[in-house]
C-alpha positions as CSV (number, residue, x, y, z in Angstrom):
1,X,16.0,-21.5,6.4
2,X,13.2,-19.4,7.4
3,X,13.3,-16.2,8.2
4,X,12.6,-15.6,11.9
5,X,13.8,-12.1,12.7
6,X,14.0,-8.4,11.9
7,X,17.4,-8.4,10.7
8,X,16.5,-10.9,7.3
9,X,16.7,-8.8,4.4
10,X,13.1,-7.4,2.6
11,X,11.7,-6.4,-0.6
12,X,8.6,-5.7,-1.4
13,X,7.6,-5.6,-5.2
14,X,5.0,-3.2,-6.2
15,X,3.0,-1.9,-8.9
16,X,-0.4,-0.1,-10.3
17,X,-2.0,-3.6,-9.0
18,X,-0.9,-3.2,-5.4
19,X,-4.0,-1.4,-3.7
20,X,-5.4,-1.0,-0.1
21,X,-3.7,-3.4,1.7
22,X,-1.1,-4.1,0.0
23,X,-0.3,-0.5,0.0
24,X,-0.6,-0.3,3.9
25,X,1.7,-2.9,4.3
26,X,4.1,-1.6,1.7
27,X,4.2,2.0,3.6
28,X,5.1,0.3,7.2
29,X,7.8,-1.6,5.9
30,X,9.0,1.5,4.4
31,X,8.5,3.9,6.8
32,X,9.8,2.0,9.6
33,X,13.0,1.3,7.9
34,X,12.4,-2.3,7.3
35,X,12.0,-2.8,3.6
36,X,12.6,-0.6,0.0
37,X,9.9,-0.8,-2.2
38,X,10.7,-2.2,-5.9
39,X,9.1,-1.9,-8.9
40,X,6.5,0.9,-9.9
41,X,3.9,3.2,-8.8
42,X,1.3,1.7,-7.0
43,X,-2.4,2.1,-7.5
44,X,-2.7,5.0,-4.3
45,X,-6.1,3.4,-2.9
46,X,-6.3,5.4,0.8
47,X,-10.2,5.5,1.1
48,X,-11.7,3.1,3.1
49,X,-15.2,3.3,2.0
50,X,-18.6,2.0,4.2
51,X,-21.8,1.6,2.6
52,X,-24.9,2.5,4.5
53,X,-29.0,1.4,3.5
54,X,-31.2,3.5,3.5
55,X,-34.8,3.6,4.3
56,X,-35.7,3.5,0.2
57,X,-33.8,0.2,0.1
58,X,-31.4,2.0,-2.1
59,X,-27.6,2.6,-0.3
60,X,-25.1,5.2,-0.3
61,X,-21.1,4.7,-0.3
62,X,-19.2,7.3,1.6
63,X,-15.8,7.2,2.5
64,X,-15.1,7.1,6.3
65,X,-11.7,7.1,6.8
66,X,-8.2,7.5,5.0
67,X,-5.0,5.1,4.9
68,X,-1.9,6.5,5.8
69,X,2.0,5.3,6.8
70,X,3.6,5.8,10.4
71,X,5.0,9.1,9.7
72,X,1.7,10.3,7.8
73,X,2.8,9.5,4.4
74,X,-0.1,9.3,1.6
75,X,-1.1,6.4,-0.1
76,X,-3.7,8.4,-2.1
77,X,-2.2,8.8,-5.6
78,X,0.2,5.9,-5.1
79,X,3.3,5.1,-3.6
80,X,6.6,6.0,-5.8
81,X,8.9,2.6,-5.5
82,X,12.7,3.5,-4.0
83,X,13.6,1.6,-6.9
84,X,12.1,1.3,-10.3
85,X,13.1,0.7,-13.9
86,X,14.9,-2.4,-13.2
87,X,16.0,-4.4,-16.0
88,X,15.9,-8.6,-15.4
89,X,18.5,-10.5,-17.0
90,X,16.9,-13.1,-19.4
């Protein structure tokens, strides 16, 4: 069965490869009470980054805005998982 509502239970497994989006994504669920995060630390990508020309034909990267969650939690430095160190049978 698909699941077509809220009220299905949610996961979402992280770790030090789960950047930028991922990590946006990861910190709604979280922060509104939707979904624990499993696994470990993610990679705490929270610039978003434009990159301008310039008249030399040479370009600049400057970061133009920062990522956050819905209650102003930071991604930069990563996201802790609420659980971690889980063993798998097998």
């Amino acid at each position: 069965s698909v699941a077509t509502t809220a009220t299905e239970p949610l996961a979402v497994l992280v770790d030090a490869g789960s950047a930028s989006a991922s990590e946006v994504l990861a910190v709604a669920l979280r922060g509104n009470c939707r979904a624990p995060l499993i696994g470990t630390r993610t990679y705490g990508k929270a610039a978003v980054q434009g990159v301008f020309g310039l008249p030399n034909k040479e370009a600049v990267a400057l970061t133009v805005a920062r990522y956050s969650g819905p209650h102003g939690e930071k991604i930069e430095g990563g996201l802790e998982p609420d659980l971690s160190n889980l063993t798998l049978p097998g």
